[in-house]
C-alpha positions as CSV (number, residue, x, y, z in Angstrom):
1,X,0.0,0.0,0.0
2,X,1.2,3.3,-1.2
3,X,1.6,6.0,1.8
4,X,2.8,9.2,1.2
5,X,4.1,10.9,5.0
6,X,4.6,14.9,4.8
7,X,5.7,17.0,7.6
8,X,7.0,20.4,8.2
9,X,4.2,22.9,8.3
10,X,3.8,24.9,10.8
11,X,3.4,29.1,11.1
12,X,5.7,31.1,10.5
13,X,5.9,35.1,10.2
14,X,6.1,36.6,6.9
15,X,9.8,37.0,5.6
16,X,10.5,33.9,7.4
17,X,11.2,30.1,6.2
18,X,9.7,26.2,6.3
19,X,10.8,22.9,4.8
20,X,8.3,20.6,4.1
21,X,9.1,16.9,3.8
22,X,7.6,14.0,2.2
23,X,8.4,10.7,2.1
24,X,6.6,8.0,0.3
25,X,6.9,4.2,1.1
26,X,5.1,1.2,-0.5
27,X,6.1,2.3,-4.1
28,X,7.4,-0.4,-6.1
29,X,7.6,0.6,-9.5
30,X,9.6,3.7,-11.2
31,X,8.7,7.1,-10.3
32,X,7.7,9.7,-12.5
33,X,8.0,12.8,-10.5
34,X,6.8,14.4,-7.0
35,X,5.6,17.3,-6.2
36,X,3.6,19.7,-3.8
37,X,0.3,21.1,-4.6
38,X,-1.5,23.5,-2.3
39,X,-5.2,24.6,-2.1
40,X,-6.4,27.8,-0.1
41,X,-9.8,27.7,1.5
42,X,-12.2,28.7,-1.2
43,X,-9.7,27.6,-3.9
44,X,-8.9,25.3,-6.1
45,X,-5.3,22.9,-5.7
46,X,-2.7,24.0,-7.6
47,X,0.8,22.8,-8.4
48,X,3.4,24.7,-6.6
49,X,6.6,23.0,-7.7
50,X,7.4,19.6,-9.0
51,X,10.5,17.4,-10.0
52,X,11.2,14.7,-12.5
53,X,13.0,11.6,-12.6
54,X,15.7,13.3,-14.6
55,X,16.0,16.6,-11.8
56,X,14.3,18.9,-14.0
57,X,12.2,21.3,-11.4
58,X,9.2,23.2,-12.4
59,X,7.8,25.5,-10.3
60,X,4.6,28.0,-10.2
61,X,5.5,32.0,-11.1
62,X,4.4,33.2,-7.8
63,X,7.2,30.8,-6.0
64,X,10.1,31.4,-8.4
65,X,13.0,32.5,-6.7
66,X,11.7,32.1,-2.8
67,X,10.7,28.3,-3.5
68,X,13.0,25.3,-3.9
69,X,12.4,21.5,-4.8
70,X,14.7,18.4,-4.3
71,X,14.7,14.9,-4.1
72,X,17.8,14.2,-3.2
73,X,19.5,10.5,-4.1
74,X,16.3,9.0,-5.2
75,X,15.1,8.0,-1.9
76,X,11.4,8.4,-2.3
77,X,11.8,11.6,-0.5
78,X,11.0,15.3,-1.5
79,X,11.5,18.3,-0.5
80,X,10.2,21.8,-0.5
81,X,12.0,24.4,1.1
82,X,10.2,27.9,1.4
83,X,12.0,31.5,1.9
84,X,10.5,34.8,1.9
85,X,7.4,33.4,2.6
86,X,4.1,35.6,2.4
87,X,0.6,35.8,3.7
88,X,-0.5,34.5,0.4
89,X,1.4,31.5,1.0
90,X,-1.2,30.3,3.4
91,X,-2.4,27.2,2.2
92,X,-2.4,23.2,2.7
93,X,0.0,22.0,1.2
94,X,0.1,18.3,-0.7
95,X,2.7,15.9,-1.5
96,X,1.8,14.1,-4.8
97,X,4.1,11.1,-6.4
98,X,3.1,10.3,-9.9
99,X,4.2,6.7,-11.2
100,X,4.9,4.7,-14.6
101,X,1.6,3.2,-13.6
102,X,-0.7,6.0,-11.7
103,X,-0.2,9.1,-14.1
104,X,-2.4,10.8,-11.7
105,X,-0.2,10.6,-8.4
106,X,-0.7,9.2,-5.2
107,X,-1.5,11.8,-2.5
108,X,-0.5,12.8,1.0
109,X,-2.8,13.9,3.7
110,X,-1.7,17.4,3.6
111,X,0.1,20.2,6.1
112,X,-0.9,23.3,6.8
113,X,1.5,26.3,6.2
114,X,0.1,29.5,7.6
115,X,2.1,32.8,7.2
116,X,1.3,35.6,9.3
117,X,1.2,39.4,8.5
């Protein structure tokens, strides 16, 4: 059974920094890419920064430059480390793991990252 294990929200004070973690066990096949996703009450999920099996990151425009992805040696583990973080940033945040055979990721439960003013 697939579990995906995230940690590392928390609040933190605008300007300041968070690292969320994810680690995913029960995977057995290759791995596509992981990512976090993060949906604001009232809003709709949305992809804040991913990485493929190759290293290439993506990452949303509003994150670029504050917001950094890794998965470091392939150990079913990602990361997202947060700077500068604003209000706006507020969110749950989701670990998702997409696979050679789910194309539409596995989910974690989520962890909320509130930034205050």
């Amino acid at each position: 059974q697939v579990q995906l294990v995230e940690s590392g929200g928390g609040l933190v004070q605008a300007g300041g920094s968070l690292r969320l973690s994810c680690k995913a066990s029960g995977i057995i096949v290759s791995i596509n890419a992981m990512g976090w996703y993060r949906q604001a009450p009232g809003k709709q999920r949305d992809l804040v920064a991913a990485i493929t099996s190759d290293g290439t990151a993506h990452y949303a425009d509003s994150v670029k430059g504050r917001f950094t992805i890794s998965s470091p040696n392939a150990k079913n583990t990602v990361y997202l480390q947060m700077n500068s973080l604003k209000p706006e940033d507020t969110a749950v945040y989701y670990c998702n793991v997409v696979t050679s055979r789910n194309k539409v990721g596995y989910w974690g439960q989520g962890t909320q990252v509130t930034v205050s003013s």
